[in-house]
C-alpha positions as CSV (number, residue, x, y, z in Angstrom):
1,X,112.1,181.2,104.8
2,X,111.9,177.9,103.0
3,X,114.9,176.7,104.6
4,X,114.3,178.0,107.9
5,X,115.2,174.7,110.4
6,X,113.6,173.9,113.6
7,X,113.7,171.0,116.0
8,X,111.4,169.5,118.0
9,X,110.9,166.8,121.0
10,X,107.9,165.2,121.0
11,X,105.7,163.4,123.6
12,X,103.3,160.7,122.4
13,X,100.7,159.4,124.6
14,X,98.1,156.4,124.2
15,X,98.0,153.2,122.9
16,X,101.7,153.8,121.1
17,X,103.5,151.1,122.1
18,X,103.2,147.3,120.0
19,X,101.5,148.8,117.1
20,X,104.4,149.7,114.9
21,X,104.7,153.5,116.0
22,X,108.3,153.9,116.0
23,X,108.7,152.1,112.7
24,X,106.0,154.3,111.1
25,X,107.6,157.8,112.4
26,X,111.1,156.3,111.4
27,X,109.3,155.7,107.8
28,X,107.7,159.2,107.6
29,X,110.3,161.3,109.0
30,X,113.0,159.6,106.7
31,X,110.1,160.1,103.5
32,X,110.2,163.8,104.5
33,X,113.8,164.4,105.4
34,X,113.6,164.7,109.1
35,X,116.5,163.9,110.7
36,X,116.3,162.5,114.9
37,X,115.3,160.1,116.8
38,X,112.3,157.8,118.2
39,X,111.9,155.8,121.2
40,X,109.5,154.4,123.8
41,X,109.3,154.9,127.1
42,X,108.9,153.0,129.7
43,X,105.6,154.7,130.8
44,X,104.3,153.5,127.9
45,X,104.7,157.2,125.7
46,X,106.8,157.4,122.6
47,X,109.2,160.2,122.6
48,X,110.9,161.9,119.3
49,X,113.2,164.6,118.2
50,X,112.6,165.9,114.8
51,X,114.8,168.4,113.6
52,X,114.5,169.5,109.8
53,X,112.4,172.5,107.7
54,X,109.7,173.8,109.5
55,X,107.3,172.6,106.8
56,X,108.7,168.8,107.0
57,X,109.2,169.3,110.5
58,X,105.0,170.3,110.7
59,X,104.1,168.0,108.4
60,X,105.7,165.1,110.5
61,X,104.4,166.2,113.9
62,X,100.6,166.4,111.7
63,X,100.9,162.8,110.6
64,X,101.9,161.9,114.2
65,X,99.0,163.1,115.4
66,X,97.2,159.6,114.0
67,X,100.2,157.4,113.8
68,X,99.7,153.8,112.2
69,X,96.0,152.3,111.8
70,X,96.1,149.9,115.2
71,X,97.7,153.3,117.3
72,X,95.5,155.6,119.3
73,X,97.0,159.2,120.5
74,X,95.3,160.4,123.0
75,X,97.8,163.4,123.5
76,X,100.6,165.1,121.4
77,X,103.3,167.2,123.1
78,X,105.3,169.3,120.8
79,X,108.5,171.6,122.6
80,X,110.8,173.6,120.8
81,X,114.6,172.4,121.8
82,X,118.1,173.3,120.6
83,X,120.3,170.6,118.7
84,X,121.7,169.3,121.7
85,X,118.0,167.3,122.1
86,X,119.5,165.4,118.9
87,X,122.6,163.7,120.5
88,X,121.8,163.3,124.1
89,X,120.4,160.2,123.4
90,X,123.6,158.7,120.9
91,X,122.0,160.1,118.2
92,X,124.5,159.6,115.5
93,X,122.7,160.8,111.8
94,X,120.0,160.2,110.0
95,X,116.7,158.6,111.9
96,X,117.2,156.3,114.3
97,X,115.1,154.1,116.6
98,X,116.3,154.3,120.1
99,X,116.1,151.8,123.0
100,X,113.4,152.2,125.4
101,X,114.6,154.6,128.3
């Protein structure tokens, strides 16, 4: 069970955007072993895909939840995908920041 995997996209809503959000879940996905991707949106969300253990995986999506001391989340969507969530975006290893789509 410990190394059971799962992958996650995330939806981050709030005041997400120029307050360091992406660097931060690029920091604490990278200190846990979570592999994906961050971006913003133009709507003004941050979007993610986490894939990893479910622990480090739960652990992330916990700590996104508050995000960096100036960020505000107002709402936290978490949806199960498959690994093609990973690469439709040029994901090529490890955890990347995205451009904003």
């Amino acid at each position: 069970m410990a190394n059971e995997r799962m992958i996650v996209r995330v939806r981050v809503q709030g005041r997400v955007q120029g307050v360091g959000y992406r660097a931060f879940t690029q920091m604490e996905a990278i200190a846990r072993s979570v592999t994906g991707w961050v971006r913003n949106r133009r709507n003004g969300d941050v979007e993610a895909v986490f894939s990893g253990t479910v622990e480090s995986v739960e652990a992330l999506c916990a700590i996104c939840r508050r995000g960096p001391p100036s960020a505000f989340v107002q709402a936290l969507e978490i949806t199960a995908v498959d690994a093609s969530a990973l690469t439709e975006a040029g994901w090529q290893g490890g955890f990347q920041q995205l451009a904003t789509l």
